[in-house]
N, C-alpha and C positions, 0 to 999 in steps of 0.2 A: 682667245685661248686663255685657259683660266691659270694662275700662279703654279696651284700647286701642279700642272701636268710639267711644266718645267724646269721645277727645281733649280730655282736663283740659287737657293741661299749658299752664301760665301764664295759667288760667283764675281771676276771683277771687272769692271764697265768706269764708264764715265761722265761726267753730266755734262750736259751744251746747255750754254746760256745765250741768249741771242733778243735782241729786243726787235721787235715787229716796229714796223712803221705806225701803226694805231699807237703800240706802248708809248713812240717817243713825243706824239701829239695830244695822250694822255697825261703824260708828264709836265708836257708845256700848261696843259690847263690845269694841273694842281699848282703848280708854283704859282700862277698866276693869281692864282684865289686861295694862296696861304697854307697851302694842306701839301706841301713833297713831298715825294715819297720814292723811293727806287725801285723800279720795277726790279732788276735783277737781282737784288738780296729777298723780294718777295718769290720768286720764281725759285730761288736756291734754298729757301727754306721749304718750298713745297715737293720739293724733291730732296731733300736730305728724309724728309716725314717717310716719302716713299722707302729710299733706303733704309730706313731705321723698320718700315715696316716689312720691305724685302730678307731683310736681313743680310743686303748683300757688297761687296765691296767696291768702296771709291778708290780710283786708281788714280785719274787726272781730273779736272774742273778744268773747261774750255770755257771762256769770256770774250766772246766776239762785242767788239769796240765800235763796230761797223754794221750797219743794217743793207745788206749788199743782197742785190738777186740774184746774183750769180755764183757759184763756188770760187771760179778767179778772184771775185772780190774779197773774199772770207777768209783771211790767213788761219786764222784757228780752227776753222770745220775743216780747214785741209788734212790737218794735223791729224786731228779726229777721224775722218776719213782713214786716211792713212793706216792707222792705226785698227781703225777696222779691216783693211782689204788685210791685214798683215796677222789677221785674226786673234788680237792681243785684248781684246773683249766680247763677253758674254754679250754684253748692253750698253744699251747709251740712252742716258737718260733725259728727256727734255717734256717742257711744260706742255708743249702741243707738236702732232708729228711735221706741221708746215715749218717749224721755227729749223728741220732741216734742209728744205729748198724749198722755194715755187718757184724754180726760175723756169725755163726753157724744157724740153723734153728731155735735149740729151743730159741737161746737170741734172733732171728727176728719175731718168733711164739710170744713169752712173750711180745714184745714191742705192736705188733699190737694189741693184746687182752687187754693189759692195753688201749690202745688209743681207742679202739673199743666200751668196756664193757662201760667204764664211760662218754664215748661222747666226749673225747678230739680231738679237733682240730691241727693238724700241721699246722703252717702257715710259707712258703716261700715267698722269694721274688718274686719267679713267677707261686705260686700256692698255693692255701689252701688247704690243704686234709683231708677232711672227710669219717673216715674209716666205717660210718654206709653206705657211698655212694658205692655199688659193683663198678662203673668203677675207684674211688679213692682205694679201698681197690686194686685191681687187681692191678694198677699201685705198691704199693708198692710193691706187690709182684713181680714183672714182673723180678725181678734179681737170684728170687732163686724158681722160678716157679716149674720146677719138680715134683717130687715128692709130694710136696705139692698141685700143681695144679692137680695131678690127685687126690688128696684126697678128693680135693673139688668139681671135677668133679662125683665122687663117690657118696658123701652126697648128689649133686644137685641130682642128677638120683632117689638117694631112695627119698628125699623130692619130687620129680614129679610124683612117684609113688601113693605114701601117698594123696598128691591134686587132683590128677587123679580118687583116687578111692573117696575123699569126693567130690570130680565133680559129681560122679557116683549118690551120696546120702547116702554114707555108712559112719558111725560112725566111726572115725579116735581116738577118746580118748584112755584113759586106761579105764576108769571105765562111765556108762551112766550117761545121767542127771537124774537125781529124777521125778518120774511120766516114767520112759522110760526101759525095759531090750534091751540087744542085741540079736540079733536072733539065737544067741551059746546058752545063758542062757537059752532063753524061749525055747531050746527043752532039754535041763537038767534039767532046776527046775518044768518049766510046761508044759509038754507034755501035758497036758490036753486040752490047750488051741492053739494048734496047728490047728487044725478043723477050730479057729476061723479066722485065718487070712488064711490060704491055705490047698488045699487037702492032702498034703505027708509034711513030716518032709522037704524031700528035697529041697521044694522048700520055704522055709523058707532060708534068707540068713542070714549067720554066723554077719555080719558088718551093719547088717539093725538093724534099732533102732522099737522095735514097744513097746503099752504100758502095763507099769505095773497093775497086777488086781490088786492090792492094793493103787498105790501110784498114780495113773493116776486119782485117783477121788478125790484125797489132793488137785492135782493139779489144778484140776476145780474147786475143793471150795473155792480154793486164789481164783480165778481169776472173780467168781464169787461175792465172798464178796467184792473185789476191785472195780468191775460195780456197784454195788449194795452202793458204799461209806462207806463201813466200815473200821476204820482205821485199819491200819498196828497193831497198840499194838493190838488193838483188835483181830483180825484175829491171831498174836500169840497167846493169851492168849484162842483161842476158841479151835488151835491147841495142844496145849502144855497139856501132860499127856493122849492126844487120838491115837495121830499120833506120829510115831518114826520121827525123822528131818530126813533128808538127812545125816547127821551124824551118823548117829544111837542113838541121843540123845533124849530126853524128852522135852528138853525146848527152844522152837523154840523163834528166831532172827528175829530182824525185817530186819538186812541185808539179812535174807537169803530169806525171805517173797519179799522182793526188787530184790533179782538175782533173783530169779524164774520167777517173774511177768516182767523180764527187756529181757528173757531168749529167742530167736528169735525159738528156736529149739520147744515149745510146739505149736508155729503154722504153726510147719512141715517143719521147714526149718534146712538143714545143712551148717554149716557155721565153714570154718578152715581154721586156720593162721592168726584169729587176733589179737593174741600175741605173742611176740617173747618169746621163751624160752632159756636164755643164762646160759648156764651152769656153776656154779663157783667151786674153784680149792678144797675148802671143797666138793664138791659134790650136793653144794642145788642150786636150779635154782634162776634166776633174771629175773620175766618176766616184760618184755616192752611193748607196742601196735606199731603192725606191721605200716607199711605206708602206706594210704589207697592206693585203688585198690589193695595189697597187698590178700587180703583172699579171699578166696574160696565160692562160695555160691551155693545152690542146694535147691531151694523154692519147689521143691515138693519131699522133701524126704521121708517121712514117713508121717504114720497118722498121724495129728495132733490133738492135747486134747481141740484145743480153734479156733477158727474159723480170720482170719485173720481180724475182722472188731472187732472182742471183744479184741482183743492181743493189737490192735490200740488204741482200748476204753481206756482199762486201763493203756498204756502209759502218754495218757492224765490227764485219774486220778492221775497217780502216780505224774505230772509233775504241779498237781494244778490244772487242768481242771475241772469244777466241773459239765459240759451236762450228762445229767440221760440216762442211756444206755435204749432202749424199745424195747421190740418183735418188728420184721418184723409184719407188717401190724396190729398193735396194737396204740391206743392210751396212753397217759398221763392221769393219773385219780389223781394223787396224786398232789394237788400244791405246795408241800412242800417237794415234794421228792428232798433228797438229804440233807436236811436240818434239818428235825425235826429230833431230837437224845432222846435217854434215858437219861434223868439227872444222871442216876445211873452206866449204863455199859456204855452209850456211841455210843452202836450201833444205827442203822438208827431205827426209830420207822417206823412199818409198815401201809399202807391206808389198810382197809378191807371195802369196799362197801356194805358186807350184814353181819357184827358182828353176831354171832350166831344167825342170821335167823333175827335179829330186822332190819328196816327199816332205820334206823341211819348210816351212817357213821363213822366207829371209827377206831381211830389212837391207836397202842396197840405195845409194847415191846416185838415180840418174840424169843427173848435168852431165850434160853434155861437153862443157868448159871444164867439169872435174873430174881427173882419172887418180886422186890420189887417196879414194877411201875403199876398201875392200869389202863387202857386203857379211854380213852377221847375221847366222841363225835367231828366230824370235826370240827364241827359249832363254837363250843367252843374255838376252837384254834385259828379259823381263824377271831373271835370276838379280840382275845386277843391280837392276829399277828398285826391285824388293831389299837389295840387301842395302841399297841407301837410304831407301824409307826407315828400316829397321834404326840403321845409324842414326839419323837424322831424329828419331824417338830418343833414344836413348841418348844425345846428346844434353835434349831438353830436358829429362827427368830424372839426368845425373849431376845437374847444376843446385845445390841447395840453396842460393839463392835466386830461382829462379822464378817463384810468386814473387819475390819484393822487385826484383826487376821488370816482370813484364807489368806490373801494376803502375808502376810510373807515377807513385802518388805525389812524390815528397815534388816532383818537376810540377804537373799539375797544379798542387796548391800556390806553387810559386807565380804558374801561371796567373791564379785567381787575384792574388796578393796585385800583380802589376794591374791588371783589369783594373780594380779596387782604385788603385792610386790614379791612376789615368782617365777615369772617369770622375772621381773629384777633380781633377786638374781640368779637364773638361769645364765642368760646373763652374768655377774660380774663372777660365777664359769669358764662359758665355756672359757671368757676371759684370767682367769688363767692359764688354762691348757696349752693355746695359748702360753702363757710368758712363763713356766713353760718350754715348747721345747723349746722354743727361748734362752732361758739363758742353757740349755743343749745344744744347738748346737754353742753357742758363748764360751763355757767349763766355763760357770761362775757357773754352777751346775756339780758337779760331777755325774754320775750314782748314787750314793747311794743317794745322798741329793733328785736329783731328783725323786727317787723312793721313797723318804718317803714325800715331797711335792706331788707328786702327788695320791699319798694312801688318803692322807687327804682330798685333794682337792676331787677325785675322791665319798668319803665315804661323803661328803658334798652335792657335787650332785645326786646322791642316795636317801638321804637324804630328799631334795628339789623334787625330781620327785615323792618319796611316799608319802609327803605330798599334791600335787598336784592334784595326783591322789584323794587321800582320802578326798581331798576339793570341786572336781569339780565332784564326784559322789554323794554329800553333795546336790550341790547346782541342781543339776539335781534330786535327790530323793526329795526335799523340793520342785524345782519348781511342779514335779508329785503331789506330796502332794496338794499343794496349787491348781493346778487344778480340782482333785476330790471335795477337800472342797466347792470350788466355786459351783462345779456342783452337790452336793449333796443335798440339798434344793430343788430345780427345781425339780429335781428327784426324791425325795420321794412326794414330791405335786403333779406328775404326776401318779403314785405306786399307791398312795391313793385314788384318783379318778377312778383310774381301778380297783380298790382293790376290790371296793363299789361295782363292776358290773364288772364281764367278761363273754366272749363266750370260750376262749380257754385255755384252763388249762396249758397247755405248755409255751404258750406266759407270761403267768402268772407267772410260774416255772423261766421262764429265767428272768423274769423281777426283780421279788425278791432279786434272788441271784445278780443282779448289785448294791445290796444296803444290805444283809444278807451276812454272811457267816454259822454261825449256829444257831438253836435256840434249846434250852436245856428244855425240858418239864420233872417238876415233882408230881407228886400226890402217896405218899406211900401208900403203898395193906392197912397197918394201918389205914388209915383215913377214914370217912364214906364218902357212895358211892358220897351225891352230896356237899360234902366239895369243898374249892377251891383249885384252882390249881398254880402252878406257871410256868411262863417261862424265862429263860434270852435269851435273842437275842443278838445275837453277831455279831455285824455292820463290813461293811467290811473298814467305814471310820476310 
């Protein structure tokens, strides 16, 4: 795997030094015939070249004293080790990848699952090896292949089985998703409902997912309330003490309200392998996300509870999209759908076109949990809606300093100015670094000095790039800013004029919400019937 898919630089590792059995019998024949030489300051120079050429950072220098073939014997790779499984390195740098074990299986087993689990990198001088990478893993293996390779020839074949049959559409888990039994279950717990999906038991499959009576209708009412814009607290709090969680618990999460509604499988699709599951030496798992193209997928596996254009819908919702889901071949009747809320629960207040039989239009709170909002003619609302838009104009066009505010230049430039400075301070670091080898390759720095200069230097630059970052996101969310502000006047003076007069209730819905985000209507059940009413609108400026 090549450098730059990695992205060393300013990453921190640490170099193993370790002299081979050949090195220390080459040793012995340079002394002998006048020419000494140390193997590991040559070894240490050819890996600083690599750092300097990585760009990336020394943490510790490991000096094994001992040419030992086992890890027991190796006080400083344990270190190192260690320090790996603890995931306090990117990399560990050595002259060739044996000088980390060829001992035994299990010390060559134990090395590669430390470098594997935590994501360390080996880096040589003529190759970086990434053990998440199968043709890098096999290479280290490629000396004590054997028995191990057919181990792993074993696992692949059961894992191709397992992808084979969720290829097929069948349910690969331990336990189903929520809203779903396995077709084992549904002929032990409800043979009753065997009829409903095929003629004979038999042809029910054990690994087919079909749905639960009970929990397949939880599942549609998230996903219904989500189309519908009722928030997530909400939707727990409608669920919680009626519906058992997916836990078996009482009091439903808004994260689990989020997995369900996020959840590919309730619009019929199966989908495995896209987590890695790594086992650890306690026994509890470490999952990762596979590489894509990596997993499995099978779009028409089972019935689905939601229809793949509502599953879409409510991604959007969940993602901040705020377009009103509508029947197939139905109109928009409500112009405030999506917006008008209960000042009290919160939920979406509902349009009813013919309020118990009266002629009126009214907007009415039906939670079931809430008896304490009294319903409002449309007319009324939409009196009220206009006469905040109006206000909400003339706020902005009665402020004379209102172009110098929403321009936000004088912040802006100051923005630029800090950029400016931060990237020459930048430049001045990289410079160091530069010197910093140059005095390490001239021996005016020892390794150690050099490694605590460049710690600093390095934790400097760090430093500078998070600020940079956190500056130039600054000045891109403020320029956003300042553009809305600009264009929000026009816009609601154009709102307003449509507002007075439309044909199409939709175009009116969408045009709102470019300037609302919610509006909060209350009138308590206490008040007399034609008391007034309140609303706050909540601006999306």
């Amino acid at each position: 795997m090549s450098y730059d898919q990695l992205h060393l630089e300013g990453t921190p590792g640490c170099i193993y030094l370790r002299k081979s059995r050949k090195d220390i019998q080459a040793e012995r024949e340079a002394l002998e015939m006048g020419r000494p030489f140390d193997t590991l300051a040559r070894h240490q120079e050819i890996l600083m070249d690599l750092v300097k050429k990585y760009k990336i950072n020394v943490v510790d220098v490991f000096t094994e004293v001992v040419s030992g073939e086992f890890i027991a014997e190796r006080e400083e790779f344990q270190k190192a080790l260690q320090n790996v499984d603890d995931g306090k390195y990117r990399w560990v740098a050595v002259v060739d990848e044996d000088r980390l074990g060829r001992g035994n299986k299990i010390d060559q087993g134990r090395i590669e699952k430390a470098f594997k689990d935590s994501g360390t990198l080996i880096v040589t001088p003529h190759k970086i090896v990434d053990m998440d990478d199968e043709a890098d893993e096999l290479y280290m293996d490629y000396k004590g292949m054997g028995a191990r390779y057919e181990y792993k020839q074993t696992k692949k074949r059961l894992s191709g089985g397992r992808r084979k049959s969720a290829a097929e559409g069948k349910f690969m888990g331990a336990r189903p998703n929520y809203g779903y039994l396995r077709g084992i279950d549904l002929k032990t717990e409800y043979p009753e409902l065997i009829k409903t999906y095929a003629d004979k038991a038999a042809d029910i499959e054990n690994l087919r997912l079909y749905p639960h009576p009970i929990e397949a209708d939880v599942v549609k009412l998230i996903y219904r309330s989500v189309l519908n814009n009722i928030g997530i607290r909400t939707i727990c709090k409608m669920l919680t003490g009626t519906y058992l969680t997916p836990s078996g618990g009482k009091n439903w999460a808004r994260s689990t309200i989020t997995h369900i509604v996020k959840k590919k499988v309730y619009k019929g699709w199966i989908v495995f392998g896209e987590n890695k599951h790594i086992k650890q030496e306690d026994g509890s798992y470490l999952v990762k996300p596979a590489k894509p193209g990596q997993a499995i997928q099978n779009q028409k596996a089972h019935i689905p509870l939601v229809s793949d254009e509502e599953w879409e819908a409510a991604q959007k919702v969940l993602a901040g999209h705020t377009t009103v889901s509508v029947n197939s071949g139905k109109q928009l009747s409500n112009v405030f759908a999506g917006m008008l809320r209960c000042g009290f629960c919160g939920l979406t207040m509902t349009y009813q076109p013919r309020y118990k039989g009266t002629r009126a239009p009214r907007y009415t709170c039906t939670n079931p949990h809430c008896k304490e909002n009294r319903s409002i003619v449309s007319e009324k609302i939409e009196q009220s809606v206009l006469e905040n838009l109006e206000l909400k104009y003339l706020s902005l066009n009665s402020d004379p300093n209102k172009e110098k505010k929403s321009t936000g230049k004088g912040s802006i430039d100051l923005f630029d100015n800090k950029l400016t400075s931060i990237k020459d301070e930048l430049a001045v670091v990289e410079s160091q670094l530069n010197e910093q080898f140059d005095l390490l390759e001239r021996k005016v720095y020892t390794i150690e000095l050099f490694m605590q200069r460049q710690n600093a230097t390095m934790e400097r630059k760090a430093a500078l790039e998070q600020e940079l970052q956190s500056i130039q996101g600054a000045v891109e969310s403020r320029k956003e800013k300042d553009r809305l502000n600009h264009q929000f006047a026009p816009l609601l003076a154009s709102i307003i004029q449509k507002f007075r007069s439309y044909d199409s209730v939709e175009d009116m819905n969408l045009l709102l919400k470019t300037v609302i985000d919610e509006i909060h209507y209350i009138k308590p059940r206490s008040a007399q019937l034609h008391a007034d009413f309140t609303i706050d609108v909540v601006w999306k400026q």
